[in-house]
BAKE-263590 format. One record per residue (C-alpha): z, y, x. Coordinates in steps of 0.25 Angstrom, whole numbers, plus 5000, padded with zeros to 4 digits. Layout:
<rs>
ZYX/...
</rs>
This chain:
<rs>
466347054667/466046954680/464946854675/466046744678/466746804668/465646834657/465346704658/466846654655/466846724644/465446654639/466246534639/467546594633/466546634620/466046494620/467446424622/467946514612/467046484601/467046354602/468446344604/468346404588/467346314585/468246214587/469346244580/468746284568/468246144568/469346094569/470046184558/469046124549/469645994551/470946034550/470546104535/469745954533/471045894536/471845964528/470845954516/470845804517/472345774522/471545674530/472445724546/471745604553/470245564552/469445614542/469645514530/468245524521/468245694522/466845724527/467045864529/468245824537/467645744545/466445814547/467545934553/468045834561/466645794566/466545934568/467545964577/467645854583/466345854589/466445994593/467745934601/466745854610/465745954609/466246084613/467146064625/466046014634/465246124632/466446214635/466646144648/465246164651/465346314648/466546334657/466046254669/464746344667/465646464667/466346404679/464846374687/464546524683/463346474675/462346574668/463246644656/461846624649/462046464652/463346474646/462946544633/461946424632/462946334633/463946404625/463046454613/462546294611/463846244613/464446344602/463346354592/463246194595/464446164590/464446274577/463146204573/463746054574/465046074569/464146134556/463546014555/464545914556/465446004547/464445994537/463945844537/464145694545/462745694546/461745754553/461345904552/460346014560/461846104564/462345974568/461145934577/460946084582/462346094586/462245974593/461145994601/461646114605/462946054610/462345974618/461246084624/462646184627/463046044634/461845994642/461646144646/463146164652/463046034658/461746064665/462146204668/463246144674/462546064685/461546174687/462746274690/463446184699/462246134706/461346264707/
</rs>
């Protein structure tokens, strides 16, 4: 395997799993909705809208991390940069769908998988000048 290759499929793990994260959120809603016969909204259910919650903010989350992992790909950036990124985004998301599953409020998996969202962002964003300009 050519590192160009080992490197796509870093970013075909972390696509993959995310892409499953994703639907199992959104499976949960589903079952939420069936539960409630509520199709549109979430009525008064708080556990459905806390899986809505869920999966819809792993929607805005997830995809611009993925972006970054495949222009990192792309810029043939260091398949260790791209585990950071990957292993933040992933394990970011986990955490935070836990949280908001759980509760409206506020909560530590919440926070964590917040935070490192946003780390698995701010490193692809700046690894992605650095390739381009190094």
């Amino acid at each position: 395997m050519t590192f160009y290759s080992i490197s796509l499929a870093i970013v075909g793990v972390y696509a993959g799993l995310n892409i499953l994260i994703n639907l199992f959120l959104a499976y949960r809603v589903s079952s939420n909705r069936v539960r409630t016969n509520v199709m549109t909204g979430t009525g008064d259910d708080e556990k459905l809208y806390n899986a809505s919650r869920a999966h819809v903010t792993n929607v805005e989350y997830t995809p611009i991390g993925l972006i970054g992992l495949v222009v990192l790909h792309m810029l043939s950036a260091s398949i260790y940069v791209l585990h950071v990124v990957g292993l933040a985004l992933t394990i970011g998301r986990v955490l935070h769908a836990i949280g908001v599953s759980r509760t409206g409020a506020s909560t530590p998996p919440r926070l964590v998988g917040t935070l490192l969202t946003w780390i698995g962002q701010l490193v692809a964003g700046v690894a992605c000048l650095y390739y381009v300009f190094i």
